[in-house]
C-alpha positions as CSV (number, residue, x, y, z in Angstrom):
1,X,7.5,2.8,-20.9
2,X,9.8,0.8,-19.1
3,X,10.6,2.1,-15.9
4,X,13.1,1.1,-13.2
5,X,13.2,2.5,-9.1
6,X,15.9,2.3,-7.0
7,X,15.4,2.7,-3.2
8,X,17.4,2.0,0.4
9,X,20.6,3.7,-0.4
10,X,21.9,6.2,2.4
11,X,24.9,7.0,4.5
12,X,26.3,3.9,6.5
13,X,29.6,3.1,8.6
14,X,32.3,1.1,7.2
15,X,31.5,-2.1,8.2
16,X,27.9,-1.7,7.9
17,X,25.2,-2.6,5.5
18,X,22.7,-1.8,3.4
19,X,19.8,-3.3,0.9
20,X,19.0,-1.6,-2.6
21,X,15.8,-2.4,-4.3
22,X,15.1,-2.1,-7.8
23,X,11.2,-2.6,-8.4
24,X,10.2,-2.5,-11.9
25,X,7.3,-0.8,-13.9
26,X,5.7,-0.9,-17.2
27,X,7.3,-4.5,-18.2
28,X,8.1,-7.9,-16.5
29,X,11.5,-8.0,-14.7
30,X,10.9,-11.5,-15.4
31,X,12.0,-11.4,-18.8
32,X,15.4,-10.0,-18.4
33,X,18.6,-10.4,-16.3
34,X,18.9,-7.5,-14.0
35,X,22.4,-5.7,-13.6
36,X,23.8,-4.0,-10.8
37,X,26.0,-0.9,-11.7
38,X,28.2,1.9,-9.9
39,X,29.8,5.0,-10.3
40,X,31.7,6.7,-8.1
41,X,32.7,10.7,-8.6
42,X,34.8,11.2,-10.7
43,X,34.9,7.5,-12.1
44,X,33.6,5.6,-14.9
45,X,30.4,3.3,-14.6
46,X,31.1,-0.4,-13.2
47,X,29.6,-3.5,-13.2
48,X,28.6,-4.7,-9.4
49,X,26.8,-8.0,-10.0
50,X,24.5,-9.5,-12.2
51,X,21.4,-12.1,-12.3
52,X,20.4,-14.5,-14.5
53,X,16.2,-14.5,-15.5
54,X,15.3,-17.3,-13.4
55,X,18.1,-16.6,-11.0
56,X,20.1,-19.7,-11.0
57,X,23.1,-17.8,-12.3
58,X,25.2,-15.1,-10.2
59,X,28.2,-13.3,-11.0
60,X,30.3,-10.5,-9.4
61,X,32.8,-7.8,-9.6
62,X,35.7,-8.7,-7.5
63,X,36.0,-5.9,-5.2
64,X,32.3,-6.8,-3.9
65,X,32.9,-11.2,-4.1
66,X,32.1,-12.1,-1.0
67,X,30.2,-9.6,0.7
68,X,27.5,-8.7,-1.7
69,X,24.4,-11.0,-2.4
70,X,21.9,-10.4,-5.7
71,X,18.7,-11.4,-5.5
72,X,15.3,-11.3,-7.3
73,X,11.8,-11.7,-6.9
74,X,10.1,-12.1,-10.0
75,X,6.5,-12.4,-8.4
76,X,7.0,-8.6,-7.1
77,X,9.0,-7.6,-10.2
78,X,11.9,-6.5,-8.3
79,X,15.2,-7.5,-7.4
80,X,17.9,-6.2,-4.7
81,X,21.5,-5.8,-3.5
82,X,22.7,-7.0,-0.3
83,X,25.9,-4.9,0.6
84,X,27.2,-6.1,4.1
85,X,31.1,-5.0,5.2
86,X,30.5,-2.0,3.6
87,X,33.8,0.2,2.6
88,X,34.4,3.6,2.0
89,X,35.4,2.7,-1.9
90,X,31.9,1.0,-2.2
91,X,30.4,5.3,-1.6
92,X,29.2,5.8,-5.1
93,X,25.6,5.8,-6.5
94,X,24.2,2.9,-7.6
95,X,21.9,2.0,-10.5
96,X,19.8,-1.4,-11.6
97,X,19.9,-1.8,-15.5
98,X,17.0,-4.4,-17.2
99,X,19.6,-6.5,-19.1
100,X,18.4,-7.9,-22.5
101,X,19.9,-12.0,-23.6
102,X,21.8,-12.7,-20.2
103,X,24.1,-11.2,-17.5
104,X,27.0,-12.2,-20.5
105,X,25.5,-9.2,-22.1
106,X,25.6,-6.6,-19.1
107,X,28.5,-4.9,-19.7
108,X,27.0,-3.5,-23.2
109,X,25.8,-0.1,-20.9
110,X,24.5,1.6,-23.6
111,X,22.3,-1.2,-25.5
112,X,20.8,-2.0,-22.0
113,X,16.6,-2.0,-21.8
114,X,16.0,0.3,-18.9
115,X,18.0,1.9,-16.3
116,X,16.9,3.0,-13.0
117,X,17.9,6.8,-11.3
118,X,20.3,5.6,-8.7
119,X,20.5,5.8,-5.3
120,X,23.4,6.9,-3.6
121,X,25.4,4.8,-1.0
122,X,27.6,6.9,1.4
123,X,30.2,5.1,3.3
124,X,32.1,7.2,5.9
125,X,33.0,7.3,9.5
């Protein structure tokens, strides 16, 4: 069963940051590009970022360009989101999706290989 965990959301400042993991169970992370997603209430599900397999390609949503950083570590079968300059429009809860062929592929939500449970991210003063 392929299985994906999300961890280090939580309430934060504007301006502040914050790190989401996304370990993987049950299958090599290795094998796919991993997507970062968001939803906020009341909103539809967006793309945040994605990674390539070996992590040579990186792309972003606009609103994030700039002050978010994807990462991976295939070794530990995990991969993360660094969120610095944190704004109350990033507050949503935020999911890691295993991303079959390449990040060119991520926005296809519902063909996706494994989705994680979220964690929230809080932004408020």
């Amino acid at each position: 069963q392929l299985q994906l965990v999300e961890s280090g959301g939580g309430l934060v400042q504007p301006g502040g940051s914050l790190r989401l993991s996304c370990v993987a169970f049950g299958f090599s992370l290795g094998d796919y590009a991993i997507g970062w997603y968001r939803q906020a209430p009341g909103e539809e599900r967006e793309g945040v970022s994605c990674i390539s397999t070996n992590g040579g390609g990186l792309n972003y949503a606009g609103p994030v360009k700039g002050r978010f950083i994807i990462s991976r570590d295939n070794d530990k079968n995990a991969a993360y989101l660094q969120m610095n300059n944190l704004k109350p429009e990033d507050t949503a809860v935020y999911y890691c999706a295993a991303v079959p062929y390449g990040c060119y592929f991520s926005g296809h939500h519902d063909q996706l290989h494994a989705w994680g449970q979220g964690t929230l991210v809080t932004v408020s003063s």
